[in-house]
C-alpha positions in Angstrom: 105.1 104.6 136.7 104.3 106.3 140.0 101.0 108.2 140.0 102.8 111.6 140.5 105.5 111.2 138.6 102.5 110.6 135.7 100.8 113.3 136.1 103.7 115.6 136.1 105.4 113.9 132.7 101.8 114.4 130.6 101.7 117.6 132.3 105.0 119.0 130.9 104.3 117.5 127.5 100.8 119.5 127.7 103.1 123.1 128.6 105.3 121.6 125.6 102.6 121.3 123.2 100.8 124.6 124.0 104.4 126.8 123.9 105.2 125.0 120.2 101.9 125.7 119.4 102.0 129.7 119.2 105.3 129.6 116.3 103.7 126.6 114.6 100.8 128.4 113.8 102.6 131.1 112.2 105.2 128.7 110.3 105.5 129.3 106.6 104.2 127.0 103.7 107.7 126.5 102.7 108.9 125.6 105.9 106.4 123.2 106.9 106.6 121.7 103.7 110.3 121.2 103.9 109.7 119.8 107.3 107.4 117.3 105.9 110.0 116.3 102.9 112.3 115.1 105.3 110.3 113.6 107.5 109.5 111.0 104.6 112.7 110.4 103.3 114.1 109.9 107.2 111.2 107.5 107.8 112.8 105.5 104.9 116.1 105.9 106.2 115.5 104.8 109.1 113.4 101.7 107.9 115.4 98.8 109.3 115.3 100.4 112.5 111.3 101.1 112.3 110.8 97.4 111.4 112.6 95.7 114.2 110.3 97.5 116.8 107.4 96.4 114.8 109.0 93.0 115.1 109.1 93.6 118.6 105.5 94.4 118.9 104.3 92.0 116.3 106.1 88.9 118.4 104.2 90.3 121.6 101.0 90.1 119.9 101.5 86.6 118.6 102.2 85.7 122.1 98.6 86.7 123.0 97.0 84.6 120.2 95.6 88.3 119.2 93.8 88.0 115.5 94.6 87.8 112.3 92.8 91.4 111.7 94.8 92.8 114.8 98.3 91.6 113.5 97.2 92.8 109.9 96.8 96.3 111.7 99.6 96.2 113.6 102.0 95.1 110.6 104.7 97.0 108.7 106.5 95.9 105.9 108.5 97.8 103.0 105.5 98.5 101.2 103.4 100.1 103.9 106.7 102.1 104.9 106.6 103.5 101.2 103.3 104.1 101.6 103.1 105.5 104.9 105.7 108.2 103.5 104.6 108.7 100.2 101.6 110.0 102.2 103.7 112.5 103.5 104.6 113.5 100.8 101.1 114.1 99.2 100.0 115.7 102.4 103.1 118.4 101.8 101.8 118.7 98.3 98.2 119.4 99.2 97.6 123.7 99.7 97.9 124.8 103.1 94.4 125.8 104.6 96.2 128.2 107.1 95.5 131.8 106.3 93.0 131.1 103.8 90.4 133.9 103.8 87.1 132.4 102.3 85.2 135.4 102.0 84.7 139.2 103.5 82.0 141.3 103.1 81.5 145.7 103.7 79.1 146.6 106.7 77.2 149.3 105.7 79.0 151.0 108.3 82.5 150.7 106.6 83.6 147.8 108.5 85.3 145.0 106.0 84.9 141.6 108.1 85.7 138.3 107.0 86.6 134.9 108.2 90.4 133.5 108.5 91.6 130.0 108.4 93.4 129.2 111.8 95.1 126.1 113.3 93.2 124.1 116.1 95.9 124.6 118.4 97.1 121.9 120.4 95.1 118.0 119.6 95.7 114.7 121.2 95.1 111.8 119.6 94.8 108.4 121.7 94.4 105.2 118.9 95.0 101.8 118.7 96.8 99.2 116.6 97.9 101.0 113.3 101.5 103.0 113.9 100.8 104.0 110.1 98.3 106.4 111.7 101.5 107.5 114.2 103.0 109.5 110.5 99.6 110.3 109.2 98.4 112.5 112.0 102.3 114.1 112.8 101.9 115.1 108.7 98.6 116.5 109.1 98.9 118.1 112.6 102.0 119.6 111.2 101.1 121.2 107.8 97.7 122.5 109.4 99.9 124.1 112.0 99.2 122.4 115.0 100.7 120.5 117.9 99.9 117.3 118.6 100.5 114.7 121.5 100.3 111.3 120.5 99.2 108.3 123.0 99.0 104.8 120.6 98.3 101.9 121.6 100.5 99.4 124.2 100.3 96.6 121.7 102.3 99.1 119.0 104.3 101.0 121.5 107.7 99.9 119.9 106.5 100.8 116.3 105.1 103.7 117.0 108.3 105.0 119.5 110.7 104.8 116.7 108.1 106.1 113.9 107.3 109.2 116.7 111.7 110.0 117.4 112.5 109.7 113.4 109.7 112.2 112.6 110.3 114.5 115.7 113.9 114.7 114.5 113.8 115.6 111.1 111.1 117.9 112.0 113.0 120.0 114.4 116.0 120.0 111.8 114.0 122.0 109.3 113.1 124.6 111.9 110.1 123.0 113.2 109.4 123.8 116.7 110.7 121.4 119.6 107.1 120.1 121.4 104.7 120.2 118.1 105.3 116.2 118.3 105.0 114.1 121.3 104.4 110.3 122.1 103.2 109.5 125.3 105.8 106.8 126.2 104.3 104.5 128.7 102.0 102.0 128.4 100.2 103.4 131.6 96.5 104.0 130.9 96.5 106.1 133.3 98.4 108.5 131.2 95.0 108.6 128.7 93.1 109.8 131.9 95.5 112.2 132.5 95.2 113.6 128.9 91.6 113.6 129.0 92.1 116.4 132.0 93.5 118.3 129.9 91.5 121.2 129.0 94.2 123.7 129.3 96.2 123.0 127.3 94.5 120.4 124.7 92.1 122.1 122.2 90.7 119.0 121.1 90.6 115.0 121.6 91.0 112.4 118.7 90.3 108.3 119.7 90.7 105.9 117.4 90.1 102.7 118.0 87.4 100.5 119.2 83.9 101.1 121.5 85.8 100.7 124.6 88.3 103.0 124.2 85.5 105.6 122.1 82.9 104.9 125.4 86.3 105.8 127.2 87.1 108.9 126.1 83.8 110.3 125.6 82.8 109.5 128.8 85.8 111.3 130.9 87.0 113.9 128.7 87.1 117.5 129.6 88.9 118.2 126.3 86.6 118.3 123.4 86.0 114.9 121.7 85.4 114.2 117.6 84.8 110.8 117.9 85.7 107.9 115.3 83.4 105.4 116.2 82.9 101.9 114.7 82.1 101.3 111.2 78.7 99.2 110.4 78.7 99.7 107.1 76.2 98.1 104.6 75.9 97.3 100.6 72.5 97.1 99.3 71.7 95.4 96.0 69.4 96.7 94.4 66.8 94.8 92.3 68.1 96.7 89.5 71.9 95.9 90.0 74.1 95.1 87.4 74.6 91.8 89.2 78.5 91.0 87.5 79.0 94.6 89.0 77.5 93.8 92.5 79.6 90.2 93.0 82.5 92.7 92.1 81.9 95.4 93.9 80.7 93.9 97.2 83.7 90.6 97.4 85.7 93.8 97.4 83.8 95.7 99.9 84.6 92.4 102.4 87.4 90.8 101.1 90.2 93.2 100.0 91.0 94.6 103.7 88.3 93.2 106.7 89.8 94.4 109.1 89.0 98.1 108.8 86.2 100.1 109.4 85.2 100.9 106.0 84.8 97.2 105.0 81.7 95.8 104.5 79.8 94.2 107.7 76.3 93.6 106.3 74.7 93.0 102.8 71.1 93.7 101.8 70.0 91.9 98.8 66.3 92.6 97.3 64.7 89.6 97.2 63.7 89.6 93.2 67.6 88.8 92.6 68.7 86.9 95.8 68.0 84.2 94.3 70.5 85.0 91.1 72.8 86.6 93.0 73.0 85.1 96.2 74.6 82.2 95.1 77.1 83.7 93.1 78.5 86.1 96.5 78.4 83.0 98.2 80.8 81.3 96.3 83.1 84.2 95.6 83.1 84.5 99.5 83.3 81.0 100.4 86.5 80.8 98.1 87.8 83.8 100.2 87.5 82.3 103.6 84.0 84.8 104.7 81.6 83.0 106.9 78.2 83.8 106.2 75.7 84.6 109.2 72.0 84.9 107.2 68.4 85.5 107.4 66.1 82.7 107.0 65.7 83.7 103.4 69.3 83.4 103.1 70.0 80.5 104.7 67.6 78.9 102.6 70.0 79.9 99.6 73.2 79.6 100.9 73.1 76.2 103.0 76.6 76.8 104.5 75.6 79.8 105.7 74.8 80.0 109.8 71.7 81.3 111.4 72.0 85.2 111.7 71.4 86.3 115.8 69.9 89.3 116.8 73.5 91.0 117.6 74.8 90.0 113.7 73.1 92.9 112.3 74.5 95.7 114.7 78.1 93.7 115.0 81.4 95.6 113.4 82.9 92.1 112.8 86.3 93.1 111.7 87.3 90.2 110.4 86.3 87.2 107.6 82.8 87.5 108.5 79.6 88.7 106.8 75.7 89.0 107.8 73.6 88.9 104.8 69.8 90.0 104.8 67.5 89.0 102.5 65.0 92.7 101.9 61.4 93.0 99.8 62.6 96.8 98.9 64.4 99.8 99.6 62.4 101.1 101.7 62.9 98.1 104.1 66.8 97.8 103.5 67.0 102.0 104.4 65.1 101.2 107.2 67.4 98.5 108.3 70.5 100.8 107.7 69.0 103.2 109.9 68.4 101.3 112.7 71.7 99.3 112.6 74.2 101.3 110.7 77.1 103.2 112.6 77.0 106.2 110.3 80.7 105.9 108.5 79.9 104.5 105.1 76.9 102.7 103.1 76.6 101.9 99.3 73.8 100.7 97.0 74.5 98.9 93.8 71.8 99.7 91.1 71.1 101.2 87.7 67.8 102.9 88.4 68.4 106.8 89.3 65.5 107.5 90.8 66.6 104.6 93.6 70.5 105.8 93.9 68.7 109.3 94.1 66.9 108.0 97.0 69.6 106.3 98.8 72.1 109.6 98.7 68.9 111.7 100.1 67.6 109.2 102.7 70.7 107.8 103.7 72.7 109.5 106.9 75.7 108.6 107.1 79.3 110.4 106.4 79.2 108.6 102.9 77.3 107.6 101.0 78.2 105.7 97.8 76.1 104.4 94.6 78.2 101.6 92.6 81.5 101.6 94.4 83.0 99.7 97.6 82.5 101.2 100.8 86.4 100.7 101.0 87.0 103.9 99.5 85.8 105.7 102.4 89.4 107.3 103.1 90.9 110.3 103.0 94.0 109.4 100.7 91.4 107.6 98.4 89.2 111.5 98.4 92.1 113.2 97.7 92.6 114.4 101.0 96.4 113.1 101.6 95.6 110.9 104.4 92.8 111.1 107.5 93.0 111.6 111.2 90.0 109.7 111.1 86.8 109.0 109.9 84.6 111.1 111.6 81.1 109.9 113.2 79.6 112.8 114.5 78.5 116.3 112.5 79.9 118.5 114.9 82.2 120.0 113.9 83.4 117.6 111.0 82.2 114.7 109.4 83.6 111.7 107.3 87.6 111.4 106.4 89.6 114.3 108.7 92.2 116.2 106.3 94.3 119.0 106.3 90.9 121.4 106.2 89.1 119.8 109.1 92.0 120.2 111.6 91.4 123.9 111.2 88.8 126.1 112.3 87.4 130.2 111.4 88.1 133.1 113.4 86.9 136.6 112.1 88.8 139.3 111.1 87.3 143.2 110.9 88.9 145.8 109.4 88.0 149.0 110.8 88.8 152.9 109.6 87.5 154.6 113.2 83.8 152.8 113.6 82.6 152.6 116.9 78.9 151.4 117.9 76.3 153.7 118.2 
């Protein structure tokens, strides 16, 4: 696409967003909800059609001998089309956080002030692989009243064009404003520059994806960024674990999804059951196809297991691999999680309180959980609906991004006359 004919198509999609913006924001409950309703049931309806373009892109990425954690991404099938609009559907059941007035409080001067609820505005989101994410964020953007321009990635660029015109129509049929849903629909990256430009008329900046594209964005963005970085995220067995719970807990933490941020990419064992328990994850994981890249200590355990390098412990692997470290106490495996972990999610498994009270306090990162796979990290599985993303950073939001965090406070004062003195 020519460079000025570019800049002028993301500009007019930026105008778009910003004049759909000012009616969305004051759109009903009711109406946005019955926006939402058929946005599900035409995703279904419009299955077949949804599948053959993820056929499309699923063939392209066979052609590039991508992975078997990048096609599992990229796939859609019945099941994750149900899924994808049950979500929908939860997120229109969820209150609306627009409006909501948390609290006001009387100035001894007679002024009433308080603080309102209101919609970000206008948000781009620029992510890769998933098109499921392409209905989670048009649900979300839409019930928290905001516009949203949508650039996914070229490997899902059929999936995601189909998911994008099926939502955009029964959207607008319910009385939705035309430009609160766009796609960027080129494969151009120069179109995520121009996005990143921006300011004007985007209020805020999404990525999804991987460190290039988060170094990306972060770097060149004139829009305000809340990044979703990578997720390094670490089980620690404690040497009071329930150890049947542990070999449980973390094969799920690895096994049931790899190639997601919230699966487990490192597991800290204390050394008084490593010798118990090691054995015991390494067969579970062995049966389920995980290589294993260990510590000396480890490797002295688990002979399969290869030689841990110095850029295992700080790799987000993605896929059917697992370092394993070999710790003399919490202390040490805190340490490591500080100096390695990405900040999305880390779990210790143990029955001593006064450890998990130690790990929840000395632990930063967005969570943080005792006995229970780091795969929960998610919005649907917090109750939240669904997520624009797990959050990184702690400004403004942090963790899984629902309906609440795409909103921000403005003050309201309710006056009889006051002026200042």
């Amino acid at each position: 696409m020519a460079t000025e004919t570019l800049k002028s198509m993301i500009l007019s999609m930026g105008q778009n967003a910003r004049a759909a913006s000012r009616p969305l924001r004051q759109m009903s409950t009711t109406i946005k909800n019955n926006a939402l309703e058929s946005m599900a049931a035409s995703l279904l309806n419009h299955g077949q059609e949804i599948l053959e373009g993820n056929q499309r892109d699923l063939a392209a990425a066979r052609e590039k001998n991508s992975s078997p954690a990048m096609i599992d991404r990229l796939t859609l099938n019945e099941q994750r089309l149900q899924a994808m609009a049950s979500g929908i559907l939860e997120i229109a059941a969820l209150p609306d956080p627009v409006g909501e007035v948390p609290r006001m409080w009387r100035r001894p001067n007679g002024l009433l002030i308080g603080k309102c609820r209101v919609p970000l505005g206008v948000i781009g989101v620029i992510y890769e692989s998933r098109p499921n994410v392409t209905a989670d964020t048009a649900a979300l953007c839409l019930k928290s009243g905001n516009a949203v321009i949508l650039r996914g990635g070229s490997e899902a660029f059929h999936s995601n064009r189909v998911i994008t015109r099926v939502l955009s129509e029964a959207a607008s049929s319910r009385g939705i404003p035309e430009g609160s849903l766009q796609l960027v629909e080129t494969t151009d990256r120069e179109a995520v520059y121009e996005l990143l430009q921006m300011d004007r008329y985007l209020d805020v900046i999404i990525p999804r994806g991987g460190p290039d594209l988060i170094s990306l964005v972060s770097e060149r963005s004139r829009v305000p960024v809340i990044k979703h970085d990578k997720g390094l995220c670490h089980t620690y067995v404690d040497s009071h674990a329930d150890l049947e719970m542990a070999l449980r807990v973390c094969t799920n933490a690895k096994v049931q999804r790899p190639g997601v941020c919230n699966a487990m990419e490192t597991l800290l064992v204390h050394q008084t059951v490593a010798a118990s328990f090691l054995p015991r994850i390494g067969e579970a994981l062995s049966r389920a196809g995980v290589e294993i890249r260990g510590c000396p200590r480890t490797c002295a355990l688990l002979p399969a297991a290869r030689p841990a390098q110095p850029e295992d412990w700080d790799a987000e692997y993605l896929d059917l691999i697992l370092s394993v470290k070999v710790v003399d106490s919490l202390d040490e495996a805190t340490a490591h999680i500080e100096r390695h972990g990405s900040g999305l999610a880390e779990a210790i498994i143990t029955s001593d309180y006064t450890n998990s009270r130690r790990f929840l306090d000395e632990v930063d990162a967005a969570a943080v959980f005792v006995n229970a796979s780091t795969r929960f990290t998610d919005g649907n599985q917090f109750g939240l609906g669904a997520e624009m993303g797990i959050s990184t950073q702690k400004l403004h939001v942090r963790g899984p991004m629902g309906l609440e965090d795409l909103t921000c406070m403005k003050y309201i004062i309710l006056g009889d006359g006051q002026v200042r003195e």
